[in-house]
N, C-alpha and C positions, 0 to 999 in steps of 0.2 A: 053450579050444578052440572052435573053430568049429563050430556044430551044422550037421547035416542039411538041416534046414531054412534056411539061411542058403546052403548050398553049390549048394543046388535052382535059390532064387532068384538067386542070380550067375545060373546056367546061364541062366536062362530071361530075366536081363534084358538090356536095351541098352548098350552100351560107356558110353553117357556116363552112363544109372544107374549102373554099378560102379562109375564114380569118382565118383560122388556121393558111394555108399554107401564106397569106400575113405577117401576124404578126411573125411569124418564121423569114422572110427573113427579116423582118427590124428589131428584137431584135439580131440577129447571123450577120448582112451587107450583107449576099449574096444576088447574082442575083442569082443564079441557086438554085431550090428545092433541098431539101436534105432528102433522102428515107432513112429510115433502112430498115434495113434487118427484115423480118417479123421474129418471134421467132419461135421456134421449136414447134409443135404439142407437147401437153402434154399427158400422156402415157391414155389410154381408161380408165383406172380407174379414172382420175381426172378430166375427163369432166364431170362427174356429182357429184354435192354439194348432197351428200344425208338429207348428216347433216343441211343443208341449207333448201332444201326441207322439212326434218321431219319439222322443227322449222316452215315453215311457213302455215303444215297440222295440226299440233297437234292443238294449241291456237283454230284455229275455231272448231276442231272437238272437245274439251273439254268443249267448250262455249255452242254449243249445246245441248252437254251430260248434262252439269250444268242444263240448261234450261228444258230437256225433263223429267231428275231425279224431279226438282223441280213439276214439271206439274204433276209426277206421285203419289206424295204424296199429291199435294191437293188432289187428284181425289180419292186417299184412304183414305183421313179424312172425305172428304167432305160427308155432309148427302144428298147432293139433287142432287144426281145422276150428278156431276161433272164429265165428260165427260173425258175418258183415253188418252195417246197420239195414242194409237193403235187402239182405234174408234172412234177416232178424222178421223183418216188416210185412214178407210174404207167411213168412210161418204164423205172425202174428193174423193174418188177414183170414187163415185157414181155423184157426182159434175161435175168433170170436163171428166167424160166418155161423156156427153152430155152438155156443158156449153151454146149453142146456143138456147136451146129449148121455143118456144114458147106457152103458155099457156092461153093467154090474154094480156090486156095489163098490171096489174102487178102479174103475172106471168111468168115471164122468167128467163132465163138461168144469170149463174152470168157472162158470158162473154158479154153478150149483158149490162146488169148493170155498170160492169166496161167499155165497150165501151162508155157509156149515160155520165159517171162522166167524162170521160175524153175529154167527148165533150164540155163538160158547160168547163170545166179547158180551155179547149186550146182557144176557144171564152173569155171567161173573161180575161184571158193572153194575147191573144191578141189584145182586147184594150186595156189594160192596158199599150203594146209596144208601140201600136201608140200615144197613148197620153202623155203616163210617160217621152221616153226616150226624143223625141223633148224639152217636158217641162224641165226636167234636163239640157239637154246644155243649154237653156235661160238661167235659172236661174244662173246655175254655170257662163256663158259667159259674163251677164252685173251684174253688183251691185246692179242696183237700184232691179231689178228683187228677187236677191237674199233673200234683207232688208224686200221687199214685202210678199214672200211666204214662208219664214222659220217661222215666227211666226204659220201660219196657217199650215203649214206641222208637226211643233212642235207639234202642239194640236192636230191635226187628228188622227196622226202615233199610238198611243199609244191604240187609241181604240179599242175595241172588234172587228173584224169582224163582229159575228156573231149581233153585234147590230146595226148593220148597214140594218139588213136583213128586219125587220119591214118594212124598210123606202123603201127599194125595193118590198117589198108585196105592199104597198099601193100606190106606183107611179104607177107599171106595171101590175099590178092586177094581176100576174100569178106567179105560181112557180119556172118556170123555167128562167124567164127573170130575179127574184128576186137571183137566186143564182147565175147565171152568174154575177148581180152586185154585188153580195159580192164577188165573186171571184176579181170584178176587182177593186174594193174597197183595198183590202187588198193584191192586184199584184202593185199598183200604186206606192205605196211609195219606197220599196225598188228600183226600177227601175230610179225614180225621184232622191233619195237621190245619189247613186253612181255614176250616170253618170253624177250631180253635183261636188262630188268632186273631179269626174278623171278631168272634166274641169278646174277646180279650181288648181289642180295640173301639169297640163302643165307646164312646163318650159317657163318661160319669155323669154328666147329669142329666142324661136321660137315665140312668137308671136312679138317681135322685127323684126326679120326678115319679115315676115307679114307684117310687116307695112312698112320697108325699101321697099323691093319690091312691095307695094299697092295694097295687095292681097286684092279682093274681098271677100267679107263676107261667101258666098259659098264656097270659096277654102278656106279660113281657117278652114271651117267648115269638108267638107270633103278632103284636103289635110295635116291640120294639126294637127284641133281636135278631127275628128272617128279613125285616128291609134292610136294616144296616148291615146284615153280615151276605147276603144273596152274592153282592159281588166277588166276595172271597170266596165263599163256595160255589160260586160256577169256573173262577181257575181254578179249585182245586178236581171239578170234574172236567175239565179241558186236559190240566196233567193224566189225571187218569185213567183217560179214555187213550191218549197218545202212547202212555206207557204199556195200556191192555193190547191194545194190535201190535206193538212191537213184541210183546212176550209170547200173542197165540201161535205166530208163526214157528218162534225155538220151538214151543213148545210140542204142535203141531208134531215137526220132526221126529219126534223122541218118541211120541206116544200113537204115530200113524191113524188111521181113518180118511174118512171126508174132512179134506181143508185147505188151505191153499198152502199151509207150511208141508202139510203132507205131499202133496201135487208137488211142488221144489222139490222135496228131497226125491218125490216117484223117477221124476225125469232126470235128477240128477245119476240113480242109478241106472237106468236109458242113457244116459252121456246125451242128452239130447239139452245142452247148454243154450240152446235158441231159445227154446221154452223156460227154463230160467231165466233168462235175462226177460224176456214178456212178462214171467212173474215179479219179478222186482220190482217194471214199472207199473202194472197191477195192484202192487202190495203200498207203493208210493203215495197211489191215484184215489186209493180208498181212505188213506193216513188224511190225504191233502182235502179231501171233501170232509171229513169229520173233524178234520181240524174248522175249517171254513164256518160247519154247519155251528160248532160251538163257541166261535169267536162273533157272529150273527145273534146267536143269545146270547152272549154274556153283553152283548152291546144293547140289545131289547132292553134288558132289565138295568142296565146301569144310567143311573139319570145323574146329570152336571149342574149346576147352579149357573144363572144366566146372568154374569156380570154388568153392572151399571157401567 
């Protein structure tokens, strides 16, 4: 029998311990857990990997150095007053001492700019969740659905965004509705394609079972097909969250306003190439945190099986 103590520790441990600790006791036969002995503290010099550390400061710090070395020798060839990393750095410091300020309406601060982009991004995203991912379980769910809308997903997929953007000018007759539809023009498909074929890759007998027990179409949907298919459709909104901030910026350009693709092209006609290059690594720094922030949830939600 199982002691007390063993029944505590279930309680208080983590799902993937108790399959640890289950699978233990049915690979070895025993009923009762079996603890070691925790090992001995290792002496204060070998809790830290220096060597470990150096190796994983050096690479980005020389990446850098490649990169700011390279910057420094256009800026020495270059005849048209190509901009240094080191007054790049001052313009840059003049920026973001005041990034909220307002001047009109296009003049403002680049924080208020990347606030504007990131608003058309997350509206355009977010139709494109509401519509993409339902559309994908259809399709992925029945056949006939599938035969129907992969031709047409076929041909759409591959087009430009940004030629899509005409055709939002002239339904919505404004700029800003026009890039929120290309945004969600170009969020749609990956969303649709993946959560297609995590459907599609369900295990048959779970939907065997489904059907032994007569599960209604809602419980299979969310009892058997959002856990299994979740991880597919969180890359497929990882892709499409990457692909929308690459397109708001073109799109930005072409259609002006408050944004930060606007703001590039402002100061491009300023020839003020400082502020462009700040933009770039701006436009980077926002890509690289919404990458991060969706690679953090799709890890949340994706669970492993804990090997014997």
């Amino acid at each position: 029998m199982v002691s007390a103590v063993f029944h505590s520790s279930l309680q208080a441990a983590s799902l993937p311990a108790i399959k640890k600790i289950a699978a233990h006791a049915v690979s070895t036969g025993v009923s009762e857990p079996i603890y070691s002995q925790s090992p001995a503290p290792a002496p204060y010099q070998a809790l830290y990997d220096w060597r470990g550390l150096w190796l994983k400061v050096l690479p980005p710090v020389l990446g850098f150095g490649f990169l700011l070395g390279i910057w420094a020798i256009i800026a020495m060839k270059s005849t048209n007053n190509f901009p240094t990393p080191w007054a790049t750095l001052k313009e840059a410091m003049v920026i973001f001492s005041d990034p909220f300020y307002q001047k009109g309406p296009n003049d403002q601060g680049i924080g208020w700019n990347v606030l504007s982009s990131l608003k058309r991004v997350a509206v355009g995203f977010g139709l494109a969740a509401v519509v993409g991912i339902p559309v994908g379980f259809m399709i992925g769910r029945f056949t006939f659905l599938s035969r129907m809308f992969n031709p047409l997903i076929s041909l759409l997929r591959p087009v430009s965004p940004l030629a899509w953007l005409p055709i939002g000018l002239m339904v919505f007759k404004g700029a800003n509705p026009a890039a929120i539809w290309t945004i969600f023009i170009c969020s749609i498909w990956p969303m649709i394609i993946n959560t297609a074929v995590g459907v599609q890759r369900v295990p048959s007998d779970y939907m065997n079972v489904a059907r032994v027990l007569n599960l209604s179409e809602w419980k299979i949907v969310s009892k058997i097909l959002f856990p299994a298919v979740l991880p597919y459709m969180l890359t497929g909104v990882r892709l499409a969250v990457g692909t929308a901030w690459l397109v708001i910026v073109a799109a930005e350009m072409l259609t002006g306003g408050v944004g930060i693709g606007f703001w590039v092209w402002d100061e491009w006609n300023n020839l003020n190439v400082a502020h462009i290059i700040i933009a770039i690594f701006m436009i980077g720094i926002v890509g690289l945190v919404l990458e991060f922030a969706l690679i953090k949830l799709a890890t949340a939600f994706t669970f492993e099986e804990v090997k014997s």
